[in-house]
DODRENLUM-319129 format. One record per residue: residue in three letters; x, y, z of N, C-alpha, C, O, CB in turn; residue number from 1. Coordinates in Angstrom, 1 decimal. Glycine has a CB too. Example, Ala and Ser with C-alpha at 12.3 -4.5 7.8 and 13.67 -1.06 7.14 Angstrom:
! residues 2
 residu n.east n.north   n.up ca.east ca.north  ca.up c.east c.north   c.up o.east o.north   o.up cb.east cb.north  cb.up num
    ALA   13.2    -5.7    7.8    12.3     -4.5    7.8   13.2    -3.3    7.8   14.2    -3.3    8.5    11.3     -4.5    9.0   1
    SER   12.8    -2.2    7.1    13.7     -1.1    7.1   12.9     0.0    7.9   13.4     1.1    8.0    14.1     -0.6    5.7   2
//
This chain:
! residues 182
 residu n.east n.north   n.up ca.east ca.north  ca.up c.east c.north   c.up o.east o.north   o.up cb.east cb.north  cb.up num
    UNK   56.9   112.7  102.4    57.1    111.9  103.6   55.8   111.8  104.4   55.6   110.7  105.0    58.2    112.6  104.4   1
    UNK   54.8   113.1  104.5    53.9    112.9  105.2   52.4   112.3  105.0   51.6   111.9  105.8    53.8    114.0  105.6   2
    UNK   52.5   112.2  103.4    51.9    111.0  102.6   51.9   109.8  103.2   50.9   109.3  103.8    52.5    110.7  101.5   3
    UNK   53.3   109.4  102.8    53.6    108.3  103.1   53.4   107.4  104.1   53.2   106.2  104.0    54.3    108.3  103.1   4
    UNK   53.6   108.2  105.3    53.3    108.3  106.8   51.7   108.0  107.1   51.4   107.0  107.8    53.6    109.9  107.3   5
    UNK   50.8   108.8  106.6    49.7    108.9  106.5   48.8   107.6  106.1   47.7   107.1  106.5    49.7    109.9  105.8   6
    UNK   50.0   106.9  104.6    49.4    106.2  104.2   49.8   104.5  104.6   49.4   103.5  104.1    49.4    106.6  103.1   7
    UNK   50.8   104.8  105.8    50.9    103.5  106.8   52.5   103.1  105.9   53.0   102.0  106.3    49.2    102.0  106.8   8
    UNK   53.0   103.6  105.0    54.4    103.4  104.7   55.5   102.7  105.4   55.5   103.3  106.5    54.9    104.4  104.5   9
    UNK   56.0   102.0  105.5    57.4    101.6  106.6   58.9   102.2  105.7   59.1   102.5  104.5    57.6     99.4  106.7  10
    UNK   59.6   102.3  106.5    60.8    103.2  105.6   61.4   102.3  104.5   61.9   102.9  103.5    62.2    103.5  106.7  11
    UNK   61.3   100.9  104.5    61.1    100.5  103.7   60.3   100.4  102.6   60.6    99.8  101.6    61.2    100.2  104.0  12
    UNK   59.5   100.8  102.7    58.4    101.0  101.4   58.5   102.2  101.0   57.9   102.4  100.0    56.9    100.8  101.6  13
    UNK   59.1   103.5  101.7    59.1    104.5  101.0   59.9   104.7  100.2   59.6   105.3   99.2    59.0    105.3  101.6  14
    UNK   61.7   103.9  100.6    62.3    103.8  100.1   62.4   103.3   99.1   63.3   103.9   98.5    62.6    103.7  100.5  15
    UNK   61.7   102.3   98.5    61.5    101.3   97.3   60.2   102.6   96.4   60.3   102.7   95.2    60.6     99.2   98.1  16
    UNK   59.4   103.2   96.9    58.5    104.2   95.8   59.7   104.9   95.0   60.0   104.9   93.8    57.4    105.5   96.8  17
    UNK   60.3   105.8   96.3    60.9    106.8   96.1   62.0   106.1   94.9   61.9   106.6   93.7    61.5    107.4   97.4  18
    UNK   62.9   105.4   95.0    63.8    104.9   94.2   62.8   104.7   92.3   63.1   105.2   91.3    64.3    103.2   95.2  19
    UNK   61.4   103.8   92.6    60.5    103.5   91.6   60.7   105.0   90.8   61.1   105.1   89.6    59.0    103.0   92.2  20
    UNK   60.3   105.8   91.4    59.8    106.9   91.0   61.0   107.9   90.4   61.0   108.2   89.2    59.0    107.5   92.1  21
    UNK   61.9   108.4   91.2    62.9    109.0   91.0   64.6   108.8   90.8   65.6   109.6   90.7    62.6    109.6   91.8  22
    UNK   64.5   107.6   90.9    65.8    106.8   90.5   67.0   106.8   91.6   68.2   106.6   91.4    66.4    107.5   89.3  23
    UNK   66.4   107.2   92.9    67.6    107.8   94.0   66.7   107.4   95.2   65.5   107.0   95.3    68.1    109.8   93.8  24
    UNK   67.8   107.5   96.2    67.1    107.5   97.8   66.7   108.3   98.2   67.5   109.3   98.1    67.7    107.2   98.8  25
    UNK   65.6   108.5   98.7    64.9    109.1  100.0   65.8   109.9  100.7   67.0   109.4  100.7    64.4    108.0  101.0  26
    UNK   65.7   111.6  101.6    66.1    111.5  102.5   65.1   110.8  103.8   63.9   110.7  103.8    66.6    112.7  102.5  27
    UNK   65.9   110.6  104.7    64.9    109.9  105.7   65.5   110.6  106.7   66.7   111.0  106.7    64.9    108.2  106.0  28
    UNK   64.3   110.7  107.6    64.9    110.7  109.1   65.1   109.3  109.7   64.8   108.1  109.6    63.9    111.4  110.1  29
    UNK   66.2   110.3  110.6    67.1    109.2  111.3   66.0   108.2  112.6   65.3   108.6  113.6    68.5    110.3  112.3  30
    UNK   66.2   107.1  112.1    65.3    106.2  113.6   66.5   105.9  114.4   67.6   105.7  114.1    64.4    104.5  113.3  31
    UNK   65.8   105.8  115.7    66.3    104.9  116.7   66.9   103.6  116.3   66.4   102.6  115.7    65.2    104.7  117.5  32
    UNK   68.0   103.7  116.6    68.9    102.4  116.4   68.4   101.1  116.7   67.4   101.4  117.4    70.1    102.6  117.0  33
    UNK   68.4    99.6  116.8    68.3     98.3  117.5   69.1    98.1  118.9   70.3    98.1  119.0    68.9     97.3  116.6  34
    UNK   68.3    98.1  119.7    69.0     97.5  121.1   70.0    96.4  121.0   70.7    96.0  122.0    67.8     96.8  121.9  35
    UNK   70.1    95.8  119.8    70.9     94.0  119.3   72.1    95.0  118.8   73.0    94.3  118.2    69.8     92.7  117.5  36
    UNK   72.5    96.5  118.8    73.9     95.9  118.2   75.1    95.7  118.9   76.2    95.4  118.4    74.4     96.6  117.3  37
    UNK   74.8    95.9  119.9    75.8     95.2  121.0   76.3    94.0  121.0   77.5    93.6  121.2    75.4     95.1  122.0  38
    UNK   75.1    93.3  120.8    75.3     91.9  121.0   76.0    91.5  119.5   77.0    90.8  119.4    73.8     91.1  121.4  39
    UNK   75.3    92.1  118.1    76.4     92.0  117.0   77.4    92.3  117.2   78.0    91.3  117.4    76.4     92.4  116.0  40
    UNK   78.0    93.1  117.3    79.6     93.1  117.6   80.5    93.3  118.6   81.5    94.0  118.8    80.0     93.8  116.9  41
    UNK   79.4    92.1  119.8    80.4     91.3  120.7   81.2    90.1  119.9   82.1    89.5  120.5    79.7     90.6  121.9  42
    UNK   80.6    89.6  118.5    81.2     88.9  117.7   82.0    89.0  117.0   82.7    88.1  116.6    80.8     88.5  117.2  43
    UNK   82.1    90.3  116.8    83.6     90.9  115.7   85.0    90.4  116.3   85.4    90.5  117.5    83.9     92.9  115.6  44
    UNK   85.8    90.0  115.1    87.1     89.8  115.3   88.0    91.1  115.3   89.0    91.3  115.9    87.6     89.0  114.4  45
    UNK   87.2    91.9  114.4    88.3     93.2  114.2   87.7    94.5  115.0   86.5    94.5  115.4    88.4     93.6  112.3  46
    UNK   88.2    95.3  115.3    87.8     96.8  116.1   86.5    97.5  115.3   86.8    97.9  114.2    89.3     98.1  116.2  47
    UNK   85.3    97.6  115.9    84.1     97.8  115.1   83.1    98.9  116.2   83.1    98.6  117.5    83.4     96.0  114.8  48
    UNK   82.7    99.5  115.9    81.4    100.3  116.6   80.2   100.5  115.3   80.3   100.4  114.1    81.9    102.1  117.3  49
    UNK   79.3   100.7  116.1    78.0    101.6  115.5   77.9   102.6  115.7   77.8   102.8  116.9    76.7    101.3  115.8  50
    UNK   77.8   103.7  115.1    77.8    105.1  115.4   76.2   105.7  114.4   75.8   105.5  113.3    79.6    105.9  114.7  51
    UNK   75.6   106.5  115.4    74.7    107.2  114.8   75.0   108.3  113.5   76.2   108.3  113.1    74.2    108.0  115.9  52
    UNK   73.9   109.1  112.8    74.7    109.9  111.6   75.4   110.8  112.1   76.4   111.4  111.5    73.8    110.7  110.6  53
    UNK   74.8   111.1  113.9    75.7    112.4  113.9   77.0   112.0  115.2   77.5   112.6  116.1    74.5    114.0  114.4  54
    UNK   77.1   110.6  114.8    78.6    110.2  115.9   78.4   109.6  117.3   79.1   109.1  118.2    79.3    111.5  116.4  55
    UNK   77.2   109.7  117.1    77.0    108.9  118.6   77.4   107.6  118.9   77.2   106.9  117.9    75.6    108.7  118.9  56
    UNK   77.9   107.0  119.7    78.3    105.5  119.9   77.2   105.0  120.5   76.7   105.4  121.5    79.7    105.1  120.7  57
    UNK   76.7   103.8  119.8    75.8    103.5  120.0   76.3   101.8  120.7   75.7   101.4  121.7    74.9    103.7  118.8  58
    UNK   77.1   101.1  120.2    77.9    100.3  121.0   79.3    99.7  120.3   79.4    99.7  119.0    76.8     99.2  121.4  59
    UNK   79.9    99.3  120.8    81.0     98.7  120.3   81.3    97.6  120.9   80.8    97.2  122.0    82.0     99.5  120.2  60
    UNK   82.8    96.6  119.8    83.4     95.6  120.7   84.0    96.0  121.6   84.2    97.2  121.8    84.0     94.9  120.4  61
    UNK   84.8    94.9  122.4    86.0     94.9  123.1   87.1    95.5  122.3   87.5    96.6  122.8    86.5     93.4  123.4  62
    UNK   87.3    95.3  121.8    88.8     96.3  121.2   88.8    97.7  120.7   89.8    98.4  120.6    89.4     95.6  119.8  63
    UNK   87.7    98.1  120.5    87.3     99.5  120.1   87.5   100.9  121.2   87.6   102.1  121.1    85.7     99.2  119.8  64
    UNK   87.5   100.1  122.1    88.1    101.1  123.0   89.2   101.3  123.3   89.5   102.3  124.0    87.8    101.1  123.9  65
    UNK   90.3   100.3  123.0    91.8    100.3  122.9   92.2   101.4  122.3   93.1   101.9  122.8    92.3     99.3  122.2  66
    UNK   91.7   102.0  121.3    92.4    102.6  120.5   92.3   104.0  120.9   92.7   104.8  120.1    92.1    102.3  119.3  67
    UNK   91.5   104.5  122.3    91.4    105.5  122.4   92.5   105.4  123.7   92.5   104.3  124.3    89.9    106.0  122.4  68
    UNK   93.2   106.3  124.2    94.0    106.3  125.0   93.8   107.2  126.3   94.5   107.1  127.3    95.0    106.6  124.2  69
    UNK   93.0   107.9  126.2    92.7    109.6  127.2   91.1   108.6  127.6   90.3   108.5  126.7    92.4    111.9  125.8  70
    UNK   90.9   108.2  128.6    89.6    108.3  129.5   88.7   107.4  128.6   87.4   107.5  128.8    88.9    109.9  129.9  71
    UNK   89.2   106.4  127.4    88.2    105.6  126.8   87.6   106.0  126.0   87.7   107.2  125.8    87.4    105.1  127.4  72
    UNK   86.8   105.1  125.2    86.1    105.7  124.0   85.3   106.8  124.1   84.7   107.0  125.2    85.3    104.8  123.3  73
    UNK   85.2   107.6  123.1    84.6    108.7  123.2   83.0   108.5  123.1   82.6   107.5  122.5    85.2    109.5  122.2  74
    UNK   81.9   109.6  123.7    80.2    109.6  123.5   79.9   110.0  121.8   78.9   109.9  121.2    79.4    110.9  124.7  75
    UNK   81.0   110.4  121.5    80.4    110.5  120.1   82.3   110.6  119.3   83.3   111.3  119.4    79.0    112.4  120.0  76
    UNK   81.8   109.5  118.5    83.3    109.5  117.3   83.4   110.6  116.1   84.4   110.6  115.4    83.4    107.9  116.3  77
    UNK   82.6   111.2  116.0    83.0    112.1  114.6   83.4   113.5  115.6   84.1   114.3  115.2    81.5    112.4  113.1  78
    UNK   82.9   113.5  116.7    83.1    114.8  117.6   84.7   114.4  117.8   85.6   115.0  117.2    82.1    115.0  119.2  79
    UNK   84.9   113.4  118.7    86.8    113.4  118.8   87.2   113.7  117.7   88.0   114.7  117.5    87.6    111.9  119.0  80
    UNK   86.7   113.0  116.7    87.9    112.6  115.3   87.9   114.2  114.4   88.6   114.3  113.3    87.0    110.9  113.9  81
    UNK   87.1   115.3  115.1    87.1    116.1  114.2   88.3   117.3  115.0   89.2   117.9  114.4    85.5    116.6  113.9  82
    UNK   87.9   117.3  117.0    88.3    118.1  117.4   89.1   117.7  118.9   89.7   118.4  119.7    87.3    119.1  117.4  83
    UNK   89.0   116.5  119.0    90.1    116.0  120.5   91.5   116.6  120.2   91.7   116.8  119.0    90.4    113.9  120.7  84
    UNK   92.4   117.0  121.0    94.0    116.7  120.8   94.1   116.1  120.6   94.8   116.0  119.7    94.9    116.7  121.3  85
    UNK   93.5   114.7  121.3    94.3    112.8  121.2   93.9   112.8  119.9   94.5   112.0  119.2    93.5    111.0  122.3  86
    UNK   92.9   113.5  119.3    93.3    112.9  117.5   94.3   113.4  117.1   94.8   112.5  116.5    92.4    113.2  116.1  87
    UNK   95.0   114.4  117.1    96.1    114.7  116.7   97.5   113.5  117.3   98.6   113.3  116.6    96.1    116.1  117.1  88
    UNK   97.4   113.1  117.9    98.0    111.9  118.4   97.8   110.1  117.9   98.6   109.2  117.9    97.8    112.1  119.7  89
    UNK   96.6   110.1  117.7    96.0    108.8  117.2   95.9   108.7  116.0   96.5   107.7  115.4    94.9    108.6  117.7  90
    UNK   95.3   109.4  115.4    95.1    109.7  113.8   96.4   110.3  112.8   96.2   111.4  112.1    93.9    111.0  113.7  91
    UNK   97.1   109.8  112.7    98.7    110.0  112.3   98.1   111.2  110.9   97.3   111.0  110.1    99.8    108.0  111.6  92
    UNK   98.9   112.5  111.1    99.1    112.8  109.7   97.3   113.6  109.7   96.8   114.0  108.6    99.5    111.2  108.6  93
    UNK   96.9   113.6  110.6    95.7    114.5  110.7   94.8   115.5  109.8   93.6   115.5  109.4    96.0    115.2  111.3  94
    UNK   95.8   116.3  109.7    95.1    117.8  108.8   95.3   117.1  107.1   94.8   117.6  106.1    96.4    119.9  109.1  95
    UNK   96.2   116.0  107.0    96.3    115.8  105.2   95.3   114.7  104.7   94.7   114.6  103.6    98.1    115.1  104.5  96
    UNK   95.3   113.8  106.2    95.0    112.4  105.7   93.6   112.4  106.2   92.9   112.0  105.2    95.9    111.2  106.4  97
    UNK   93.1   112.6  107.1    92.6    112.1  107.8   90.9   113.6  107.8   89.7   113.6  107.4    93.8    111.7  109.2  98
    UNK   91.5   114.2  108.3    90.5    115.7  108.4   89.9   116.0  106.9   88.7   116.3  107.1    91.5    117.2  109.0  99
    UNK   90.2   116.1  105.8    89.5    115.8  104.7   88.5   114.8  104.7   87.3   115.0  104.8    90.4    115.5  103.8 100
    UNK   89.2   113.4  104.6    87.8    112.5  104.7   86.7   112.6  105.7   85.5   112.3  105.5    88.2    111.1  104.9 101
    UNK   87.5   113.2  106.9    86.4    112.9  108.0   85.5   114.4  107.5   84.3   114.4  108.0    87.2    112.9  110.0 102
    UNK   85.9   115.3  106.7    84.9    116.3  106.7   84.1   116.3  105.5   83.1   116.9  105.4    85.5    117.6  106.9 103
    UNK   84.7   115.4  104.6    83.7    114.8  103.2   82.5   113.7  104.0   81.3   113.7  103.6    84.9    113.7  101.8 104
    UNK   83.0   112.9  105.2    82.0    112.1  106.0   81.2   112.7  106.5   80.1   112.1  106.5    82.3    111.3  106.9 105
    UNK   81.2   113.9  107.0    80.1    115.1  107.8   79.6   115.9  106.5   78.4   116.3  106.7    81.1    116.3  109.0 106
    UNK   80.0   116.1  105.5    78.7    117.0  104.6   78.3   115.9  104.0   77.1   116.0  104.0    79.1    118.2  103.3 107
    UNK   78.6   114.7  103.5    77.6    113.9  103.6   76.7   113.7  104.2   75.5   113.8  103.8    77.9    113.2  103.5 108
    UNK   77.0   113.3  105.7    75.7    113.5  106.7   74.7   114.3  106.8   73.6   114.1  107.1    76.0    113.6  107.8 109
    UNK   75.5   115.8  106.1    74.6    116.8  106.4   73.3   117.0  105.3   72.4   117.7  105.4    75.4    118.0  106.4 110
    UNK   73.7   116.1  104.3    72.5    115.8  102.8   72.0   115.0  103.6   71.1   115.4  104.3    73.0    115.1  101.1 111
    UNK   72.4   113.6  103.7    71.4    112.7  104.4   70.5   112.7  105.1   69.4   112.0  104.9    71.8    112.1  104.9 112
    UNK   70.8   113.6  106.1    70.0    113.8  107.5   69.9   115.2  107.9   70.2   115.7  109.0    70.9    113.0  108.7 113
    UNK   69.3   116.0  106.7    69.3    117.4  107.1   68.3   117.9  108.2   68.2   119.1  108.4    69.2    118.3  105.9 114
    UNK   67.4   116.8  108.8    66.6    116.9  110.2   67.6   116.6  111.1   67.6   117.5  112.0    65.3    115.9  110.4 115
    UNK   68.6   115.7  111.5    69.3    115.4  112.6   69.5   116.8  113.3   69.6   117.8  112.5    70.8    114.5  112.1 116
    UNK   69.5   117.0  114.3    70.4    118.0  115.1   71.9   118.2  115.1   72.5   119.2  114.7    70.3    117.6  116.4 117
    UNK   72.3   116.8  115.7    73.7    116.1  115.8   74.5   116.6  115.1   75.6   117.3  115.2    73.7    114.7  115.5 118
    UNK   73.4   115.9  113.7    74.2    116.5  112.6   75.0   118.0  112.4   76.1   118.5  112.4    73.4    116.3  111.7 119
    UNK   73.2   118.5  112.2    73.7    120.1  112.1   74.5   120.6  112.9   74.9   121.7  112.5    72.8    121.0  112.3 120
    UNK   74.9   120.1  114.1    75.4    120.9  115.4   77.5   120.7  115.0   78.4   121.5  115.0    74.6    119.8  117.3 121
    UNK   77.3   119.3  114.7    78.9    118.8  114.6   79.1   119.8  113.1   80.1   120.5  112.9    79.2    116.7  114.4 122
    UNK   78.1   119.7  112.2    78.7    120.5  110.8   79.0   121.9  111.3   80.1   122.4  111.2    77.6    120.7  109.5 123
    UNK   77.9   122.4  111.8    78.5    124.0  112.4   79.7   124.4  113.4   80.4   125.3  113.2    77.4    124.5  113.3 124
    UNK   79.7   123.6  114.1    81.3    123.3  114.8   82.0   123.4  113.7   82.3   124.4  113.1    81.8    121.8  115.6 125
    UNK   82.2   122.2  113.5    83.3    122.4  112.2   83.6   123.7  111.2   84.7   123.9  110.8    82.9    121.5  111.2 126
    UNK   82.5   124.4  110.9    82.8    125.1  109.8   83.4   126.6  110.5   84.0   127.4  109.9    81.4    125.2  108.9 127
    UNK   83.0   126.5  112.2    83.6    127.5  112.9   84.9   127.4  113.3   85.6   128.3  113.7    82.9    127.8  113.9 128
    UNK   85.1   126.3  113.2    87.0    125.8  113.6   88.0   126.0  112.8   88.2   125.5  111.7    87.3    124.3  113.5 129
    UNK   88.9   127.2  113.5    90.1    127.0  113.1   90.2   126.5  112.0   90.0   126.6  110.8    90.7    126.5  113.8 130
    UNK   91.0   125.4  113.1    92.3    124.4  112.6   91.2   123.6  110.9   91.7   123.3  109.9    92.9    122.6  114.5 131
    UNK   89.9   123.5  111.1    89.3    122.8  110.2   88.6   123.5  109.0   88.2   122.9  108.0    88.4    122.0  110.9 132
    UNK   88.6   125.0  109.1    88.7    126.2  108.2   88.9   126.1  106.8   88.1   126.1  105.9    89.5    127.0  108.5 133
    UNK   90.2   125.9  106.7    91.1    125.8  105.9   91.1   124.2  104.8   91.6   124.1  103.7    92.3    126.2  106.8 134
    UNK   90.4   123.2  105.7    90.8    121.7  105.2   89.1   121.8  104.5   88.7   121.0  103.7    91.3    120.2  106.6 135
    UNK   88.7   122.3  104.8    86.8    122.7  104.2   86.3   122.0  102.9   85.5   121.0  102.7    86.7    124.6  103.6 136
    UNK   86.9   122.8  102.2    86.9    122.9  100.7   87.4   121.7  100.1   86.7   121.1   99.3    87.7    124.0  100.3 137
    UNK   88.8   121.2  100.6    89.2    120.1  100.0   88.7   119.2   99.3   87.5   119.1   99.7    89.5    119.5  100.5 138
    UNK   89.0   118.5   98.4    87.7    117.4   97.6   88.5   116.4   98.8   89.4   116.9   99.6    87.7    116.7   95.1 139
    UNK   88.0   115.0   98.9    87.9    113.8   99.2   87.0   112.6   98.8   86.0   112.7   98.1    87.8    114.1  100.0 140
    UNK   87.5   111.6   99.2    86.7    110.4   98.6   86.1   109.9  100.2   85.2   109.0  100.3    87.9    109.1   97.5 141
    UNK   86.5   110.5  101.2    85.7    109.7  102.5   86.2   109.0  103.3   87.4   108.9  103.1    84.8    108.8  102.1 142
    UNK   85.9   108.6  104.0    87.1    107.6  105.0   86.5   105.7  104.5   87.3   104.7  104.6    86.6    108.0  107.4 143
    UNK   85.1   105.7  103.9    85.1    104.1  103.4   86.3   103.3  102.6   86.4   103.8  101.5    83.9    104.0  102.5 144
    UNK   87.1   102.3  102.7    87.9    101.6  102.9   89.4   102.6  102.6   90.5   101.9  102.5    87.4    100.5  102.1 145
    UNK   89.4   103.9  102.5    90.8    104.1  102.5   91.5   103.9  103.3   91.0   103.7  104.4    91.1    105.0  102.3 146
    UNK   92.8   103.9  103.1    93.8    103.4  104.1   94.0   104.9  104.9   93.7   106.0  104.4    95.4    102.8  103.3 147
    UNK   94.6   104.7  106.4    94.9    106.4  106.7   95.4   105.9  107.9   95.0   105.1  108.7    93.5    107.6  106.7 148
    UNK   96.6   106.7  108.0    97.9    106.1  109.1   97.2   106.4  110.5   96.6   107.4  110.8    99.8    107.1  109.0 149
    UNK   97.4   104.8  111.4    97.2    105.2  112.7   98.0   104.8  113.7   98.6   103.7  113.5    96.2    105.0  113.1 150
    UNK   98.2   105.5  115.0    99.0    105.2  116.2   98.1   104.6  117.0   97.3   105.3  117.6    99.8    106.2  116.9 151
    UNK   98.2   103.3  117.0    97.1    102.8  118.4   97.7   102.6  119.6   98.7   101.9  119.7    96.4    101.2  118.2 152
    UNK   97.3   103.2  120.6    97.9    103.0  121.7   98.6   101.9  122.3   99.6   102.0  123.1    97.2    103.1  122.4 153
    UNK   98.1   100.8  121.7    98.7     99.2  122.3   99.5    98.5  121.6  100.3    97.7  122.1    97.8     98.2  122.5 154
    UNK   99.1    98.7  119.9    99.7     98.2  119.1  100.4    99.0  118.0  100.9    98.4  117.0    98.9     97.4  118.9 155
    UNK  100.5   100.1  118.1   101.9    100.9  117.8  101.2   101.4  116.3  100.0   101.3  115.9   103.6     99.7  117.8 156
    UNK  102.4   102.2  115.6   102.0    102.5  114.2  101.1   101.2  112.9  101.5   100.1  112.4   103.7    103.0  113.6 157
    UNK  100.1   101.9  112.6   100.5    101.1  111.6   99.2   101.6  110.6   98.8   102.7  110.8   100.8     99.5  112.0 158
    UNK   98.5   100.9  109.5    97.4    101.5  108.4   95.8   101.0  109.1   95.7    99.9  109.6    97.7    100.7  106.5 159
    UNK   94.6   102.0  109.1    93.6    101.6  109.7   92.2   102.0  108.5   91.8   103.1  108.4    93.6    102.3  111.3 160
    UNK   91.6   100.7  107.9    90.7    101.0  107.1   89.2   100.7  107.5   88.9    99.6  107.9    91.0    100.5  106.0 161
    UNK   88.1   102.2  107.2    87.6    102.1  108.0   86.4   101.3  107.4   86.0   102.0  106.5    87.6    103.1  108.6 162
    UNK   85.8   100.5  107.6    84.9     99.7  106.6   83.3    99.9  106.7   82.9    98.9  107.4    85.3     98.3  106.8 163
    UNK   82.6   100.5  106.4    81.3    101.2  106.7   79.7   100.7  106.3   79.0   101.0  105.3    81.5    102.4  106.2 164
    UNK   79.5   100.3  106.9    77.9     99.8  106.2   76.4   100.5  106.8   76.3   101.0  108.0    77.6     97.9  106.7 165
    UNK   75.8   100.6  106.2    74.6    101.3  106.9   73.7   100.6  107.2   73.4    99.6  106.6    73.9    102.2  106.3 166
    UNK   73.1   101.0  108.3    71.7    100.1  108.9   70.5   101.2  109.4   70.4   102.4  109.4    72.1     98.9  110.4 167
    UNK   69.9   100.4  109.6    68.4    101.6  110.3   68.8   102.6  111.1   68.2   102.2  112.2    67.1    100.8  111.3 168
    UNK   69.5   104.0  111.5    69.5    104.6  112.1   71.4   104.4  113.1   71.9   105.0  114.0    68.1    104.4  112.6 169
    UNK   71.7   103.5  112.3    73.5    103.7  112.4   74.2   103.4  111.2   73.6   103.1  110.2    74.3    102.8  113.6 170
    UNK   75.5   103.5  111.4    76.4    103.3  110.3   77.6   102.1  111.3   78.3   102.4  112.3    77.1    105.2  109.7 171
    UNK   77.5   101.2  110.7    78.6    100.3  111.5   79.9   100.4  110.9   80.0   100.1  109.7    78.2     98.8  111.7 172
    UNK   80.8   100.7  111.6    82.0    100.6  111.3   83.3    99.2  112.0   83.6    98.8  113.1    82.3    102.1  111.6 173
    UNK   83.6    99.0  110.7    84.7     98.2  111.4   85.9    98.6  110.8   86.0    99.2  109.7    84.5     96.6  111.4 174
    UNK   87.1    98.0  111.6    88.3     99.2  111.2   89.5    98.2  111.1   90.0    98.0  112.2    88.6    100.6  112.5 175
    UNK   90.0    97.7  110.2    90.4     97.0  109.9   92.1    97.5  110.0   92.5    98.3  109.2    89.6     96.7  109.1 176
    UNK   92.8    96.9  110.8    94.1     97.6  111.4   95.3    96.8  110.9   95.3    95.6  111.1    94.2     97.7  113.1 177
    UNK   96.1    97.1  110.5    97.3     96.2  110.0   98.6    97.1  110.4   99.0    98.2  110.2    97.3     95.9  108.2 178
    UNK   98.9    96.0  111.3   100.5     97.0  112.0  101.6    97.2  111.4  101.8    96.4  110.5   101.2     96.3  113.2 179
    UNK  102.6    98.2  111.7   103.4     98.4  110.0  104.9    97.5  110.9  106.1    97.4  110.4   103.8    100.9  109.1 180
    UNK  104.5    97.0  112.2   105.6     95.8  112.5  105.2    94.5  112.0  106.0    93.6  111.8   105.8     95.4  114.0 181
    UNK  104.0    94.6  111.7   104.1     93.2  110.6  104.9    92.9  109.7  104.8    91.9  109.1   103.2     92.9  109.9 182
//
């Protein structure tokens, strides 16, 4: 990395050596996100944020805050989604459905970005929790496009998939909701 650095690299180019060379990605540190993603997804149709590796909301649409019910969206989404009460209320089915993937999404983070803080700080929470102790170990496949039951405050029961792309220093999610009154 300090090569690289040295030798005027952009994370892009290190990324493209590293791949040349070793057949895999880089870890990178985490950059500073774009000031623009706000303005991208004031265009989404469906409920969408950007979240940093270690949960930070970095911005969302209009609808993205619907779904939180207690005082609005949360400063950081993997921190609710791991330890709010209102997840136990929002996130239908919690400790089977939902707390697996979300804790296969955090040791991932924790390979990715083993400089983040964030990171380290929400994994160590976790691994000291209770209620999340026990769900640890579990295998999982992640929260990217599985289905996983939710109660949205406005628009009642129904399946919410969470759809995930990466960019320079967030992970955008959009969450694609289908009501089970349809």
């Amino acid at each position: 990395m300090r090569i690289a650095q040295l030798l005027g690299f952009t994370t892009h180019d290190l990324r493209i050596a590293h791949l040349n060379l070793y057949g895999t990605n880089p870890v990178l540190l985490v950059e500073d996100p774009s000031p623009h993603w706000q303005e991208v997804l004031n265009g989404q149709r469906e409920m969408a944020c950007a979240v940093t590796p270690g949960g930070l909301l970095v911005a969302s649409d209009e609808s993205f805050p619907q779904m939180f019910s207690k005082g609005g969206q949360p400063a950081n989404l993997w921190r609710w989604a791991l330890f709010s009460e209102e997840t136990r209320t929002v996130l239908v089915n919690w400790d089977k459905r939902w707390a697996p993937d979300l804790l296969a999404e955090l040791r991932l983070a924790r390979y990715r970005y083993p400089a983040d803080d964030t990171v380290r700080a929400l994994y160590a929470d976790a691994v000291r929790d209770p209620a999340l102790q026990q769900i640890v170990a579990e295998p999982s496949r992640g929260l990217n496009g599985q289905a996983h039951p939710l109660r949205h405050p406005m628009h009642g029961e129904g399946t919410a998939r969470f759809m995930a792309a990466r960019a320079v220093g967030v992970s955008v999610l959009t969450i694609l909701f289908e009501s089970a009154a349809q």
